[in-house]
Backbone bond lengths (Angstrom), bond angles and torsions (degrees), N, CA, C in turn:
res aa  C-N    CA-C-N  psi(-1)  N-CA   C-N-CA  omega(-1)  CA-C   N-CA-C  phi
1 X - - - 1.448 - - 1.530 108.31 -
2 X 1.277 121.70 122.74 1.367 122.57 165.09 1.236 105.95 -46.58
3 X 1.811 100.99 173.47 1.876 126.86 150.33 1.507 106.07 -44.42
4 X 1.399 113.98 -54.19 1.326 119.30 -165.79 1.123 119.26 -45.26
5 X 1.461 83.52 -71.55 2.355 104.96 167.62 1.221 108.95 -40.92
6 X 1.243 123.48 -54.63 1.253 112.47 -167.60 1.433 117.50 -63.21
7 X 1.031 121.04 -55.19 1.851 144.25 174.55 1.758 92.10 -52.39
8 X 1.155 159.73 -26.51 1.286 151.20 145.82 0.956 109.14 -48.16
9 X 0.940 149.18 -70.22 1.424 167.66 -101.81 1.614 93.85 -118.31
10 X 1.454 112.17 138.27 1.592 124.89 -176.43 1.546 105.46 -46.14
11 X 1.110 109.83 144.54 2.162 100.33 157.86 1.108 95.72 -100.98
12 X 1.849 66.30 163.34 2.162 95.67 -152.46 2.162 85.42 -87.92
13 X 1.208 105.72 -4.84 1.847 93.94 169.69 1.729 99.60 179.87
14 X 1.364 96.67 134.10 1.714 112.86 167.86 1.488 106.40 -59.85
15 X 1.566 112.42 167.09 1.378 118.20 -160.42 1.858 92.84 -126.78
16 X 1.174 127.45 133.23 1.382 114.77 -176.57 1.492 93.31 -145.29
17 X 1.598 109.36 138.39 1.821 118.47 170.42 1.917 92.79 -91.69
18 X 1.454 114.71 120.27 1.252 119.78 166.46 1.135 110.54 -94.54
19 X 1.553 137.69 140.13 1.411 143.16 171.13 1.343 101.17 -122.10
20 X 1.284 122.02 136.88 1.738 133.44 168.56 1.064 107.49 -71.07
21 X 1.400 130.09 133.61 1.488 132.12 156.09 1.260 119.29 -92.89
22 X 1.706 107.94 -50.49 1.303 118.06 166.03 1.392 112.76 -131.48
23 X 1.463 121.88 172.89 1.186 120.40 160.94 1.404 132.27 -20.98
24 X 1.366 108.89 -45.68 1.397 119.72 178.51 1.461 127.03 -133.31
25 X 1.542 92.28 13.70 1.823 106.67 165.77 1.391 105.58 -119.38
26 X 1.626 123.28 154.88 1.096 137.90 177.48 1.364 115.11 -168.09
27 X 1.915 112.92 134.98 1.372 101.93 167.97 1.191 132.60 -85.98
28 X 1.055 134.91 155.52 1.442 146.92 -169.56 2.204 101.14 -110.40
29 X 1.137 112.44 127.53 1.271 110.38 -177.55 1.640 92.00 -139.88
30 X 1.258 128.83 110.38 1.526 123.71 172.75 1.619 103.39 -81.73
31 X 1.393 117.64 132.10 1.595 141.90 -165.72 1.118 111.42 -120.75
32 X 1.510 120.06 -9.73 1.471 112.07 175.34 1.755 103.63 163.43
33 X 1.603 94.46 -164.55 1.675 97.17 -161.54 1.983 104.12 -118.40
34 X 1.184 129.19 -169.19 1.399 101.61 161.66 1.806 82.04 -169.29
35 X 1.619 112.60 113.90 1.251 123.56 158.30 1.625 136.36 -81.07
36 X 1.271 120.28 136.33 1.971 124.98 -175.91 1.153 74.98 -59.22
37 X 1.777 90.61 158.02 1.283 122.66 160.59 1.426 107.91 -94.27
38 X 1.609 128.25 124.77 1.466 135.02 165.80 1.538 118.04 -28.10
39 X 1.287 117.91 15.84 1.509 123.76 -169.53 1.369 102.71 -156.67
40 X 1.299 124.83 3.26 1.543 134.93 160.66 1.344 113.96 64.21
41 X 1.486 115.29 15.46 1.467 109.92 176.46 1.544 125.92 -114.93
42 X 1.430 106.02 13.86 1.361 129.68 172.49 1.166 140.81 178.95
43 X 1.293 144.97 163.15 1.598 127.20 -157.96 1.673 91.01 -143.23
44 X 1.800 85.02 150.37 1.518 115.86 171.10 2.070 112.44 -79.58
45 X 1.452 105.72 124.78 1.502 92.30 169.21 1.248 99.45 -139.76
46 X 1.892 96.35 150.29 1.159 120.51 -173.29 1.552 115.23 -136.70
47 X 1.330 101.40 130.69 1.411 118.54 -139.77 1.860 84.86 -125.29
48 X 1.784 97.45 117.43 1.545 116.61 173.41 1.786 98.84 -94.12
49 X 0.921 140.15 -5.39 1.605 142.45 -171.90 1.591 116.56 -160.29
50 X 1.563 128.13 157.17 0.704 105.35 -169.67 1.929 104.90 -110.49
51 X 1.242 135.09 164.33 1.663 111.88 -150.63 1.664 96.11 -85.82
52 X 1.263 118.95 170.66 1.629 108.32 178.52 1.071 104.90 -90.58
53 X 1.806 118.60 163.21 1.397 107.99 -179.06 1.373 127.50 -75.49
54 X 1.544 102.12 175.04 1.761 110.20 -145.26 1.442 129.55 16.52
55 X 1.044 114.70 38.22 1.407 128.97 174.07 1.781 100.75 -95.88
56 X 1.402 113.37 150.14 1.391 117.93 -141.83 1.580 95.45 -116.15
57 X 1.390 123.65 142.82 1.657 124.64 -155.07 1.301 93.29 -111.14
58 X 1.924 128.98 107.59 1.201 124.96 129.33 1.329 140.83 -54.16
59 X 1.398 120.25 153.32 1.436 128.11 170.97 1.696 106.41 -118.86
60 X 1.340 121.95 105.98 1.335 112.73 164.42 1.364 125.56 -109.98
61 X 0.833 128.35 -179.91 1.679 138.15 -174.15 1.700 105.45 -100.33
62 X 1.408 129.41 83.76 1.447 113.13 -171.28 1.681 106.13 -52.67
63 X 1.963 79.43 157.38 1.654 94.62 -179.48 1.904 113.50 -72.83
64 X 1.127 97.30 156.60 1.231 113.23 159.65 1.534 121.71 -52.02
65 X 1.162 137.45 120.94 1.327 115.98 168.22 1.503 102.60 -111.11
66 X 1.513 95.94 135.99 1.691 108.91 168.36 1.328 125.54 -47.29
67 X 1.427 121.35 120.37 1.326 130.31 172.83 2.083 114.45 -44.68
68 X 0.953 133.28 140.41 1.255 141.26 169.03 1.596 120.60 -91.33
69 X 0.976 107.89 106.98 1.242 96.11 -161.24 2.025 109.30 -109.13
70 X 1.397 112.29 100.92 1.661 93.87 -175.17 1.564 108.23 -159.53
């Protein structure tokens, strides 16, 4: 699979800089996307922002969004 293909193709998880506010609050800012590699041994990421400092880098799996059906 090319760059191309791959970069079409859904990511396998969004990229987010988390910062603590409190103990049990934190923001979430998504910064970008991050695609498998066609050979499963590494992924492409692409970064729309850059994260703030010491703020801590998630990887999630985006959600599903429900089909509409009408």
């Amino acid at each position: 699979m090319s760059k191309y293909e791959t970069l079409k193709a859904r990511p396998a998880f969004r990229i987010y800089s988390v910062t603590k506010k409190t103990a049990k609050e934190a923001d979430w800012f998504e910064i970008g996307a991050a695609w498998a590699h066609g050979d499963g041994k590494g992924f492409s990421l692409q970064f729309k922002a850059q994260p703030l400092p010491g703020a801590e880098i998630v990887l999630r799996e985006p959600k599903v969004k429900e089909e509409v059906k009408g």
